[in-house]
Steps between C-alpha positions, in 0.01 A plus 500: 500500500761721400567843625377707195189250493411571882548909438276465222183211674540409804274648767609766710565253829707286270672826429531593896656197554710428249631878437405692814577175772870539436507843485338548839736217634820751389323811687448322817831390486599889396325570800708305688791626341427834563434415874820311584730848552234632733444141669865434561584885631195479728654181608772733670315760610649763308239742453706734297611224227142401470432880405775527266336193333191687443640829430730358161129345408489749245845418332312162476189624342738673220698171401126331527425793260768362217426136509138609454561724241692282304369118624116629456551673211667198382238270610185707326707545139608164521159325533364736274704398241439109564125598449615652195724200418810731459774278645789740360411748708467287795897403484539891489300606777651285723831534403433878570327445855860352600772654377293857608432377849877459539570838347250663722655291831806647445388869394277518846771289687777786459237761562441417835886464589528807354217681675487326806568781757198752326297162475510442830393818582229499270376146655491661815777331709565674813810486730364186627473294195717689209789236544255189492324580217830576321656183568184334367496755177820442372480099502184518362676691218737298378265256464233721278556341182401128612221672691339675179585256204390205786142649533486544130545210369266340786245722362562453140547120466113460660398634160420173321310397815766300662530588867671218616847559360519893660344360835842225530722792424327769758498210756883434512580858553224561747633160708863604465428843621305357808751229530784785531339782698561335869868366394583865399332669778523261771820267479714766297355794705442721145230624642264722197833458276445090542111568423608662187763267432272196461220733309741537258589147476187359444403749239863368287413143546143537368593697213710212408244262560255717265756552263506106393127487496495794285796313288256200510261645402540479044241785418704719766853635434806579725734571224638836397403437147157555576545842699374753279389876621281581161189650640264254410709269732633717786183780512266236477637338834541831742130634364336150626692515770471882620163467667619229779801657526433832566269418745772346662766769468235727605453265806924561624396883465142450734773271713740792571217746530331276768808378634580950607128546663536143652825619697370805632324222720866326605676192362289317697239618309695369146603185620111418646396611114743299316361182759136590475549533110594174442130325571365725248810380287385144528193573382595720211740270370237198501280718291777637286602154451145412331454792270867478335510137520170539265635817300662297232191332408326817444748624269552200316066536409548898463804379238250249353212720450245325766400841762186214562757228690687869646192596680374188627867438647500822676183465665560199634803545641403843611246334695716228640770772608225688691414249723862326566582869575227501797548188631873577531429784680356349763681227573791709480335801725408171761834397528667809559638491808710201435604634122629788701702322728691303285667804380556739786531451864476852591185588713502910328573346152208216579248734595534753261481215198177345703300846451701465098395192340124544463556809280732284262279206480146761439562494119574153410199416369463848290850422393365173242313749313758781502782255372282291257426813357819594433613186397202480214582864407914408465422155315285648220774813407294739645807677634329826608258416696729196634743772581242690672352228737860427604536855584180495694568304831854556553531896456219703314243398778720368809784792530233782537285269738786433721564867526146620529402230803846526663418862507193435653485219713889437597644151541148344448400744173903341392437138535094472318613737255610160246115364550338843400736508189404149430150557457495801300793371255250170441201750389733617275665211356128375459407725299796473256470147429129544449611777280712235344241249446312726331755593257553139372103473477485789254812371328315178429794286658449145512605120459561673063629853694893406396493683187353818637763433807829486218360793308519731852 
């Protein structure tokens, strides 16, 4: 079966495995990524480093912002357009998702060597961890532009349903980087420097890597030729891709803004966050990894007119999300203790991410629905109210529930504040997909909708 002819029949656990399988295999392995700084710093016991990690989280969340931007805007036009059978504009999409991601590396790259001393302030570094988190800034620089074209391109070349090729490419960086971190920090004595050092390599080596699949590839395009910036081409991209990522820029903002009540507790108090964080991570990822994994397919049938085959594969892998989400959560909440201790030794640090993780593990299961929702909402060009659900959880809903229960309760009101927010920015997100259903509905969108589709 080829990939078009699975998007377009095959039932939706066909689709989980075949699309979302991979997908979820490259978040885990994200995850594992994204733990290997805080793993190997823990390793020697330097609190201070591990804070620094977490504090430049947000500088993180705003290259994540780009590659979304870009590599899920690319993904959505592109498959659109195979539903639509418009292969021209598939060479041109991609070709734009590339050379921009590079562009934008090096734009956000010299902005934070630029900035770096009001950054840092704005991050909240203290005396304590200013230096660190400098040192790990500035590599993690220079390497920008691999970092955001990289995560494009994995993004974009899933659109014609082939995970396979993006999940090689993510691996080899995400082994490298692992491979590198205790050389760097450990034999060379680099220290947060060697941590960012080997981040940086494994993000060049898997753009490479995703570059020849996207070469591969003959309905994608690397060449220059193809780059055009006409509307059609270039607006078409950043407006499918706004929603995700402005949830995700929004999300280095909610970082910084949690990061500065978080420290009024101590470091301690960061570094036990950024360890607690990452079961809630795990699970997040797992579940992100099913709903984009399956977002392709969904606008591929919203390109080809059938809103029947949309709905059916949102339900059922809304369900399905739902209850990997729980389970996750509690094997994840049961094995605490020893999650814990793999990445910090310190008995303050331990504690205070022992009364942490339940509150980032609480909205798992909430979180299938939330990110389906968005996911439907992004993949049928409903930019809006994409845009808005993005908003939702990571700002509109979590910044003034942070402030409001760290207000009232302290420490306690601080840490259950991202549950609370969870719950109330699923209502919401609920009720604009329904909102969205019904729209199609009146529209009279079906398996005959394209023509109505191509005249909006």
């Amino acid at each position: 079966m080829t990939n078009e002819k699975m998007m377009r029949e095959a039932p939706v656990w066909k689709l989980l495995c075949g699309m979302s399988l991979p997908v979820i295999v490259v978040m885990l392995l994200q995850v594992l990524y994204n733990m290997a700084d805080v793993f190997f710093m823990g390793r020697t016991g330097a609190t201070m480093q591990v804070a620094a990690i977490s504090l430049a989280g947000p500088v993180f969340s705003v290259i994540a912002a780009f590659n979304t931007l870009l590599g899920f805007g690319g993904c959505t036009a592109i498959s659109v357009a195979l539903g639509r059978g418009e292969s021209c504009k598939v060479r041109q999409y991609s070709a734009f998702v590339l050379y921009g991601g590079l562009l934008a590396g090096l734009v956000i790259g010299a902005a934070i060597l630029a900035g770096l001393k009001p950054l840092l302030g704005l991050l909240g570094a203290n005396a304590e961890t200013e230096a660190y988190t400098a040192d790990y800034l500035r590599v993690l620089a220079l390497g920008a532009p691999f970092s955001i074209a990289g995560g494009a391109l994995g993004n974009s070349i899933r659109a014609d349903g082939d995970s396979k090729g993006a999940l090689l490419a993510s691996m080899l960086g995400i082994f490298v980087n692992m491979a590198l971190d205790p050389l760097f920090i450990f034999v060379f004595g680099w220290g947060i420097r060697g941590a960012a050092i080997a981040t940086v390599a494994g993000n060049t080596l898997s753009f490479a890597a995703l570059l020849i699949v996207s070469y591969r590839k003959k309905i994608f395009s690397v060449s220059v030729r193809d780059l055009t910036l006409r509307p059609e081409i270039s607006i078409k991209v950043l407006s499918c891709g706004l929603p995700m990522a402005a949830g995700t820029l929004l999300t280095s903002f909610v970082g910084v803004f949690g990061n500065r009540l978080m420290v009024n507790y101590g470091n301690l108090a960061v570094a036990a966050q950024n360890v607690a964080g990452k079961a809630g991570m795990i699970t997040s990822m797992v579940i992100m990894g099913i709903c984009m994994g399956i977002q392709p397919a969904v606008s591929y049938n919203h390109g080809a007119g059938n809103a029947r085959r949309v709905r059916r594969i949102v339900f059922g892998v809304g369900g399905f999300s739902v209850l990997l989400g729980a389970a996750l959560s509690v094997s994840l909440y049961l094995a605490r203790q020893q999650m814990i201790g793999l990445f910090i030794s310190d008995p303050q640090v331990t504690e205070l991410a022992l009364r942490m993780m339940p509150a980032s593990l609480l909205g798992a299961p909430l979180y299938g629905v939330y990110q389906m929702a968005s996911v439907y909402l992004q993949g049928t060009e409903k930019v809006s109210r994409a845009t808005l659900t993005s908003l939702l959880r990571q700002g509109l809903v979590l910044v003034p529930v942070m402030f409001l229960m760290n207000g009232l309760f302290g420490l306690t009101g601080l840490i259950y504040a991202g549950p609370v927010a969870d719950l109330i920015a699923t209502a919401l997100a609920v009720i604009l997909c329904v909102a969205g259903f019904r729209g199609e509905r009146r529209l009279g969108y079906g398996a005959s909708g394209l023509t109505k589709i191509a005249a909006e």
